[in-house]
C-alpha positions, 0 to 999 in steps of 0.5 A, a space after each residue: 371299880 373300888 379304889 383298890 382297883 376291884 369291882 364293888 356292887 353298886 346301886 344303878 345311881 352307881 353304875 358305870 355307863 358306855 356308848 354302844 360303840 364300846 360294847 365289844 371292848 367291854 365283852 373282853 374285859 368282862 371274859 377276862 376279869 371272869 377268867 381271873 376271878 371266880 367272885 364277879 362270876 355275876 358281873 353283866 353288861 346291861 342295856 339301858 333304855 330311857 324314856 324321855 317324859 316332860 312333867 312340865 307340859 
């Protein structure tokens, strides 16, 4: 979120993260910023999975 509270694209360094457990509370903010504004129509909720590899072995 920009300093003048709207959203901005941002690369995936960007990104903001959350704990699973938020999910439902960030569907609603997503419904209701959708509802408000027609230019974050493409805002998404992305599930990240990361694989751990040791490079040092």
């Amino acid at each position: 979120m920009a300093e003048n509270k709207e959203f901005a694209l941002v690369g995936i360094n960007k990104a903001s993260v959350y704990p699973e457990s938020e999910l439902a509370m960030l569907k609603a903010l997503k419904n209701e910023l959708q509802e408000q504004k027609e230019q974050i129509s493409n805002l998404r909720i992305i599930k990240i999975t990361l694989t751990e590899t040791d490079h040092f072995a």
